[in-house]
N, C-alpha and C positions, 0 to 999 in steps of 0.2 A: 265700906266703900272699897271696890275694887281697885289697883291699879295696873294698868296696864304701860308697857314703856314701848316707843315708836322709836324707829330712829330719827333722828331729830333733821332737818336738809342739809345741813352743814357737812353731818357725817354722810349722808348717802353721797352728795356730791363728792364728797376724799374717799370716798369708797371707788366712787367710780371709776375720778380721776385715777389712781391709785391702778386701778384694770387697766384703765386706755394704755397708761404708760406702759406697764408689763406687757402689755402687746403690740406695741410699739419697737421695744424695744427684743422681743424675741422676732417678729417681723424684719426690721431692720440686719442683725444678726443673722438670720435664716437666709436672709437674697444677697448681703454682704454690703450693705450701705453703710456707711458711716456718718457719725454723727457729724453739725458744723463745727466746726475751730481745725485743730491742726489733724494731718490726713495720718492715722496710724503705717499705711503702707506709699511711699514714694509713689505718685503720678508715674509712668512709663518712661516720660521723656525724662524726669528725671533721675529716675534707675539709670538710663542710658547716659547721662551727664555724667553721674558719678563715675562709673564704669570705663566709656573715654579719656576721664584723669586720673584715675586709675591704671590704664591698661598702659601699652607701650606705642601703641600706631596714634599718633598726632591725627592722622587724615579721620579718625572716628569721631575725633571733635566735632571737628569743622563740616563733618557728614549731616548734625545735626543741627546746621542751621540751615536759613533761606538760603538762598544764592547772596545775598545783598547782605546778609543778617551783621549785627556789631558785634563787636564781644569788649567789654569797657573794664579793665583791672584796675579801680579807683583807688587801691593799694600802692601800685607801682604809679600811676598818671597815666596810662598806656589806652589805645584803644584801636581795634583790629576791622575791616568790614573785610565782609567773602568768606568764604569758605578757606581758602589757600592760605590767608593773614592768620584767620584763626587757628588752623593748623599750624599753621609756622607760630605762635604762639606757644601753642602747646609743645612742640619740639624745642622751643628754647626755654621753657622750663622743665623739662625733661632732661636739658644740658647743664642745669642751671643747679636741679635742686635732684639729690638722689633721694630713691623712695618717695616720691612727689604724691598724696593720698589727701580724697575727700571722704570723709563718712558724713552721711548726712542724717541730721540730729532730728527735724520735723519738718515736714513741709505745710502750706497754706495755698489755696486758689481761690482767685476771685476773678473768675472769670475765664481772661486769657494769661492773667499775673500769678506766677510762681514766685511767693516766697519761701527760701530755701535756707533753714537755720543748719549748718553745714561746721563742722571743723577742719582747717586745711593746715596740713603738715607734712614734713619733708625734712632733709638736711640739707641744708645749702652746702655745694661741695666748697672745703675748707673751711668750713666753720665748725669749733671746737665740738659745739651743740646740736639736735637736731630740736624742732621748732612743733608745735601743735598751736593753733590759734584759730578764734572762733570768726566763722565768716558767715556775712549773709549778701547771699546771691539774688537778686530780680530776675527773671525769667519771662518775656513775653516772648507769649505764641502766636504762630499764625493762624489763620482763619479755620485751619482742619485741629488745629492744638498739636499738630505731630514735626511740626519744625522751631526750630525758637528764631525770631526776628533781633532780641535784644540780650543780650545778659550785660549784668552789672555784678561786678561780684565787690562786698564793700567788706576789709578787714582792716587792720594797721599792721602796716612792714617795720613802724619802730616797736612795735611788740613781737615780730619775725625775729627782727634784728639782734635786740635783749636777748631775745630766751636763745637766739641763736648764740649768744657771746660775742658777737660783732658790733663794734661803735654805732652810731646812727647817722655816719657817713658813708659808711660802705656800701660798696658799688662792686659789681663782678670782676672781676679782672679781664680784660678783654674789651673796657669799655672807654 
């Protein structure tokens, strides 16, 4: 008796499976899409976020909101609307904190909402230490995605404050 062997459906199906993906995934790579979960390369708007708290003109903030847009530092209690508040925000921690820097760790979109897994650090002027701590930022956009309406940025300032060597009453001088 002869045998002969088939492949059995199980394996033709993981066989196939096994193709789709690989081509899927050279597909995918070849036009530059990325897979779902967190975005290998920052969305634009927020290349440009970092870059205004990074840079030194306060007014490049505030460029990137609506006219109306908020900006909510749930850190400090604070919170800014317009373009001019925002900027004047960023100008006073520019006065506040030297080398004032965001690197941004991964981002996420779902939809018009940017979340924004972010480190934000600085040296509070007069404080013995300078500070690095993990921030996540909410980002909604408007209806074109290219202005942000809202940012919420959430860290803890008694971990600023620690790592900075500052009590967990202090306050800037000037206030």
């Amino acid at each position: 008796m002869t045998s002969t062997t088939r492949p059995s459906r199980a394996m033709t199906v993981l066989v196939t499976a096994a193709a789709l993906c690989a081509t899927t995934a050279t597909t995918a790579h070849a036009t530059g899409a990325h897979p779902a979960g967190p975005d290998l390369r920052p969305p634009k708007i927020v290349a440009d976020w970092a870059r205004a708290w990074n840079g030194t003109d306060p007014q490049a903030l505030g460029a990137l909101f609506t006219t109306d847009g908020t900006y909510t530092d749930l850190g400090v209690g604070v919170a800014f609307r317009g373009r001019q508040e925002i900027a004047g925000w960023k100008g006073r921690a520019d006065s506040l904190i030297d080398d004032v820097h965001v690197t941004v760790r991964a981002t996420h979109r779902d939809g018009r909402r940017i979340t924004v897994d972010a480190v934000y650090a600085g040296h509070l002027k007069g404080a013995p230490k300078p500070f690095a701590v993990r921030m996540t930022t909410l980002l909604d956009l408007d209806g074109n995605r290219c202005r942000i309406v809202s940012d919420e940025d959430h860290y803890s300032l008694g971990t600023v404050l620690a790592q900075s060597g500052l009590p967990a009453d202090w306050t800037p001088s000037g206030n």
